[in-house]
Each structure stands twice: as structure tokens, then as C-alpha cells.
PLY file of the C-alpha trace (Angstrom):
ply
format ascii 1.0
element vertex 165
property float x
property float y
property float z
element edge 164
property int vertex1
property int vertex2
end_header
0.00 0.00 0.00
2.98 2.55 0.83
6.86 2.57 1.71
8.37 4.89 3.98
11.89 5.63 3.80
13.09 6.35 7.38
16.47 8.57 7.40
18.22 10.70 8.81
22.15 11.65 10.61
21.55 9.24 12.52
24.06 5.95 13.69
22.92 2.39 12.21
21.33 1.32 15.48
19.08 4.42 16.19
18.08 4.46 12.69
17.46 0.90 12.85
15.17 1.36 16.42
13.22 4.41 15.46
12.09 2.26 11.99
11.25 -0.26 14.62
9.39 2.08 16.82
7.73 3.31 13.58
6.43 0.18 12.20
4.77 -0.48 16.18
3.19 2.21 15.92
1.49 2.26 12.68
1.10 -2.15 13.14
-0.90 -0.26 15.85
-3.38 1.87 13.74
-7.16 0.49 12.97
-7.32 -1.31 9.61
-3.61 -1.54 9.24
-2.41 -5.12 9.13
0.67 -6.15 8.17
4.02 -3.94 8.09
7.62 -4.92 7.36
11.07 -3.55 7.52
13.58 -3.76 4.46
17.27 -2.55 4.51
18.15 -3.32 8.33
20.71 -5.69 9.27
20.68 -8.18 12.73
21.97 -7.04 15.76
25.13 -8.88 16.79
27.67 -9.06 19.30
31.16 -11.03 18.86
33.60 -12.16 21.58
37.62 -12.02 20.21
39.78 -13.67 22.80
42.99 -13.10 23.67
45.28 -16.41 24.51
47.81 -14.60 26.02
45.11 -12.58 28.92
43.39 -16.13 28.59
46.74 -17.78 29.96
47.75 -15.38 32.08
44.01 -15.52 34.32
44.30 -19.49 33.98
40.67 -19.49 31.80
39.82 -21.93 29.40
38.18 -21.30 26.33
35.10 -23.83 27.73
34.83 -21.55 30.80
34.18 -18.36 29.16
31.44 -20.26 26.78
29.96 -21.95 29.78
29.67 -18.03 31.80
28.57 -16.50 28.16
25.99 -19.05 27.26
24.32 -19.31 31.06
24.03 -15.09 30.91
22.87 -14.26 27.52
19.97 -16.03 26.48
18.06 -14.58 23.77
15.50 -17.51 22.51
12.83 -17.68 20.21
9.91 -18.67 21.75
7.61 -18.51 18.84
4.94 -16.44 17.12
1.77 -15.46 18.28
-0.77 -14.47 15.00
-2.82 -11.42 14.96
-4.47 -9.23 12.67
-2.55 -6.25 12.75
0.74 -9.27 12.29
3.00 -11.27 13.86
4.63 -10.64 17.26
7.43 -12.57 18.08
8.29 -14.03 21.64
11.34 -14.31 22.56
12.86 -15.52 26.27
16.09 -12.84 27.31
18.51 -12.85 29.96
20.95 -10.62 30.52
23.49 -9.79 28.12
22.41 -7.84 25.30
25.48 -5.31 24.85
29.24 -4.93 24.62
29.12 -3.35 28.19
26.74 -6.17 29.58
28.96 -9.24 27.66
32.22 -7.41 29.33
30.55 -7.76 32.61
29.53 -11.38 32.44
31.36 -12.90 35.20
33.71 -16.03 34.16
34.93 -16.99 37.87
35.57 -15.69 41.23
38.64 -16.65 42.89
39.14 -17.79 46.59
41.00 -14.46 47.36
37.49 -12.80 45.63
39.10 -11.63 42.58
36.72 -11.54 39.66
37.69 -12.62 36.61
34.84 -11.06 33.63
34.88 -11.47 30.17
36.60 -7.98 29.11
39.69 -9.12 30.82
40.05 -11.93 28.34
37.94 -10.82 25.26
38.17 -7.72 23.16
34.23 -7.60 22.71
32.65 -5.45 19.77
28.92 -4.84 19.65
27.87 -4.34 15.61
25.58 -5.89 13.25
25.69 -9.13 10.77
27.89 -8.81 8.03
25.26 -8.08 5.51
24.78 -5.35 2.82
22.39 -2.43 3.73
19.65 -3.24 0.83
18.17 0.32 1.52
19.56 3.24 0.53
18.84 7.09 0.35
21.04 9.78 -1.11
23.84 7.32 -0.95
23.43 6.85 2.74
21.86 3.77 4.90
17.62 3.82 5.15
14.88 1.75 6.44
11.89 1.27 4.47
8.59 0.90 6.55
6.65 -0.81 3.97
2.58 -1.33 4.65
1.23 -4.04 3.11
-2.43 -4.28 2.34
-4.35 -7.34 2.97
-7.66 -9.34 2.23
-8.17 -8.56 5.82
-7.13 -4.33 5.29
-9.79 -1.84 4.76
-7.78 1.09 3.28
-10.77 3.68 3.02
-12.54 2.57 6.14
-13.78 5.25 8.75
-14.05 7.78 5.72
-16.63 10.25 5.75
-19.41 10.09 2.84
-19.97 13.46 1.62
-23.55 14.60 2.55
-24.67 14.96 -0.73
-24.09 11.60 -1.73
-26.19 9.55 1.13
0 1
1 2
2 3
3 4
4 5
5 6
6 7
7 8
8 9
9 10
10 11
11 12
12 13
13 14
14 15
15 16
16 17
17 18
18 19
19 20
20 21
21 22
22 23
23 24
24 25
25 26
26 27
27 28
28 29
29 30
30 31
31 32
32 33
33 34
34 35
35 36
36 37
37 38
38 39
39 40
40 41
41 42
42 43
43 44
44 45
45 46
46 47
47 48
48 49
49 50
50 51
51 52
52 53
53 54
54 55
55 56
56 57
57 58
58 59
59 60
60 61
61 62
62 63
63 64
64 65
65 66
66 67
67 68
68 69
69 70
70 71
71 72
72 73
73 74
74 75
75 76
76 77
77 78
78 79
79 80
80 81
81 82
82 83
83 84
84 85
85 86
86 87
87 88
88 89
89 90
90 91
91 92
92 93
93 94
94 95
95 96
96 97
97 98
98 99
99 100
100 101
101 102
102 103
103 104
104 105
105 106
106 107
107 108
108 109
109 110
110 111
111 112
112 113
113 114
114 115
115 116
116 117
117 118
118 119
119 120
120 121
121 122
122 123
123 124
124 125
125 126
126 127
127 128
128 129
129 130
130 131
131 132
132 133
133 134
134 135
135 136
136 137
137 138
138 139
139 140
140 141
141 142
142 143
143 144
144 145
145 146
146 147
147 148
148 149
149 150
150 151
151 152
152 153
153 154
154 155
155 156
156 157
157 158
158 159
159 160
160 161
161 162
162 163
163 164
């Protein structure tokens, strides 16, 4: 029925969010039913680590999966169907950022020294390694597209003139 190029001076993941806070807000509209985002890439967080800060805190690589896996659950939990679309559930936990990866706690020590994961891991918070499909004056875009539907009633809640009743 209509795209919407969102865009602006704005960083990939505010971009990215507003488009997101867009398309709930028009999902949320009477007669609207389906709308979809085009030209945004998955979030994505990646753990380098270092073997030399790895030996020197005694950590194994298994340890630092075992503390990342138990404190960042993101899981799918399905789809529930409704008219306006599709809302996806999803079970978090936790780590969601560079700051809040860094954090996770690997081990304590008897002597209470904490070992976390940004004293063994350089960790970068960024997106998949995807092209940007949307652009705008040579710069990254979302597109907010609204798709019409058996369902949609595009001209619903408009006014007949007088004359015509």
C-alpha cells in the first residue's frame, strides 16, 4: 500500500530502532495489518579472545562459553498471529550489549578476585555482516513498507460526503 523511507544523521542502530518504533506504531493503527522492515541488518555481538590474557588468568576457552551461554539467552519462543501481524516471543537474559557481555562474570577466585569477560575478550557490539539493501542519497535507510491485505480496509472510517447519502 505505501513505503516509507526512514532517514536521517543518525548511527545504524538508532536508525534501525526508530524504523522499529515506527512500524509499532502504525502495526498499531485500525485497519492496518501487516508492516515490514527492508534494509536493516541483525543485531550482533562477537567475543575475540585473547590467549595470552586467557593464559595469564588461567581461563579456558570452555569456561568463558559456559559463563557467556548461562548469561545471555536470547531464545525464540515462537509467534503469536494477529491481525494487525506477527509478534514474536522471545525468552532474554541478561546480556544484550558490549558493556553487559564485558561484565559477564567467568569466575571468582578464593581471594574474591573476579575474573569477567573484558579481561580476556576484546568484545565489539555491531551488526551481521550483511549489505544495507536500503539506501537514500547514498546513505543507509529503512523502508517501513505497509502491506495491504484481504483482511485491510484502506478507506474505512471515511466520511461520505452529505450529498451523496
Amino acid at each position: 500500500m505505501i513505503r516509507v523511507a526512514v532517514h536521517g544523521d543518525l548511527d545504524e542502530r538508532t536508525l534501525t530502532r526508530l524504523a522499529e518504533d515506527l512500524r509499532d506504531e502504525v502495526a498499531a493503527l485500525p485497519y492496518v495489518s501487516v508492516v515490514e522492515l527492508f534494509g536493516t541488518r541483525r543485531e550482533e555481538v562477537s567475543v575475540e579472545l585473547s590467549e595470552e590474557a586467557m593464559r595469564r588468568y588461567g581461563v579456558s576457552f570452555s569456561e568463558v562459553a559456559a559463563a557467556i551461554r548461562s548469561s545471555s539467552i536470547n531464545l525464540s519462543s515462537g509467534r503469536v498471529r494477529t491481525e494487525t501481524g506477527d509478534v514474536v516471543l522471545r525468552a532474554r537474559n541478561l546480556a544484550d550489549n558490549e558493556e553487559e557481555f564485558g561484565s559477564i562474570v567467568i569466575r571468582q577466585n578464593a581471594d574474591g578476585a573476579i575474573i569477567r569477560v573484558r579481561d580476556v575478550a576484546h568484545v565489539v557490539d555491531g551488526f551481521e555482516d550483511e549489505e544495507i539493501l536500503a539506501t537514500m542519497n547514498g546513505e543507509p535507510s529503512v523502508l517501513l513498507q505497509v502491506m495491504s491485505t484481504d483482511k485491510m480496509q484502506v478507506v474505512a472510517g471515511r466520511r461520505q460526503p452529505d450529498n451523496l447519502v
